[in-house]
C-alpha atoms as one frame of an Amber mdcrd trajectory, in Angstrom:
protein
   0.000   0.000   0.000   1.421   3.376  -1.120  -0.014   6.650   0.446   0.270
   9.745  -0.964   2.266  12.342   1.332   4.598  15.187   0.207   7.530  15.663
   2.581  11.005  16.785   1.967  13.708  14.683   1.145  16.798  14.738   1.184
  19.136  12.823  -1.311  22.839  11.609  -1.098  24.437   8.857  -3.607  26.550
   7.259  -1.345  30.214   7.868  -1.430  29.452  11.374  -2.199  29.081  14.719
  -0.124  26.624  16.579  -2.095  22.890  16.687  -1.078  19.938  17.068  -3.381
  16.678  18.042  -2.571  13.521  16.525  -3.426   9.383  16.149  -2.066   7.916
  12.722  -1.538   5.066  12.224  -4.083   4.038   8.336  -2.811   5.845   6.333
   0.502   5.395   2.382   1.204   7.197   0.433   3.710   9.500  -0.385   1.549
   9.931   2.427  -1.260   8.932   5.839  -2.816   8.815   7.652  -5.483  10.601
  11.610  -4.845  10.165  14.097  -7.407  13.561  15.979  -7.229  15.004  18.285
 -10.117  17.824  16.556  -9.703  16.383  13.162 -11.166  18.851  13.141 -13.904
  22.270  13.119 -11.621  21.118   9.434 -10.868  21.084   6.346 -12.218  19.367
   2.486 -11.467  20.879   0.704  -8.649  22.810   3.775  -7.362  22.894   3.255
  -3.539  21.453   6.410  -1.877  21.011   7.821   1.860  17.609   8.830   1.767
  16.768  11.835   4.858  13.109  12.596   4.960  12.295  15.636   6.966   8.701
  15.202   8.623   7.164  17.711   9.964   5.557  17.923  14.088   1.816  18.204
  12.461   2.256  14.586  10.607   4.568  13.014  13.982   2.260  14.246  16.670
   5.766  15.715  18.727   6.688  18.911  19.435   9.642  19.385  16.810  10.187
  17.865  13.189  12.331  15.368  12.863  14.476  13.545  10.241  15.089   9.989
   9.533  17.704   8.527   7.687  18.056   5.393   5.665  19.567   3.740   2.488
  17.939   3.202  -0.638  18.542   1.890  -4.010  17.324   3.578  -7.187  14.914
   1.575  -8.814  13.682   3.639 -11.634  14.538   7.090 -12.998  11.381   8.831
 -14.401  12.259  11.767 -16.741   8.237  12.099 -17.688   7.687  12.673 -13.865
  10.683  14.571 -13.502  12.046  12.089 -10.440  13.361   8.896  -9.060  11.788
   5.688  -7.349  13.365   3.979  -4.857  13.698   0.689  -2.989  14.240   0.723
   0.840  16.860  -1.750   2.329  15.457  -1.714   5.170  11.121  -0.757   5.992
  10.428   2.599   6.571   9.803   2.140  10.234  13.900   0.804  10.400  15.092
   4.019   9.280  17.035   5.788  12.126  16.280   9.076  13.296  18.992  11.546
  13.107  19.562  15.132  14.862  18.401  18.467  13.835  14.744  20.033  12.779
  13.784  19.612   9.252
C-alpha cells in the first residue's frame, strides 16, 4: 500500500558529499517515489542515503524530525521529472537523526 504524502527529502548517492533536494510524491514500507530536479544526476541501482524531513503536524511531537536510511534507485522517471526507490530496510527501520527539518 502506497499513500500519498509530500515531505522533503533529502538525497545523497553514497560515497558522495553533495545533497539534493527533493518532495515525496508516494511512501510504502519499503519504497517511494521523490520528485527531485535533480532526477537526472542518478542512475538504477545507485545506492542512496535517503533523509526525509517530517514535519511535528504529521509526527504528533513537538519538533520535526528527520530519519535517515539507504535506498537503491529503482527507476529514474524523466516524464515525472524524479526517481523511485527501494528501501533496504522498511520505513519504520530508518534511524532518526539530529536536527529540525
Amino acid at each position: 500500500m502506497r499513500l500519498s504524502w509530500s515531505f522533503p527529502v533529502s538525497l545523497r548517492r553514497k560515497g558522495l558529499e553533495d545533497v539534493r533536494e527533493g518532495m515525496s510524491a508516494n511512501i510504502s514500507q519499503m519504497g517511494a517515489f521523490i520528485r527531485t530536479e535533480s532526477w537526472s544526476l542518478f542512475q538504477v541501482h545507485d545506492q542512496t542515503v535517503v533523509i526525509w524531513s517530517l514535519p511535528r503536524e504529521f509526527t504528533g511531537q513537538s519538533m520535526a524530525i528527520r530519519l535517515e536510511g539507504e535506498a537503491v534507485i529503482r527507476r529514474v522517471d524523466r516524464e515525472l521529472g524524479g526517481i523511485a526507490v527501494e528501501f533496504l530496510k522498511s520505513l519504520r527501520a530508518f534511524r532518526r537523526v539530529n536536527g529540525e527539518a
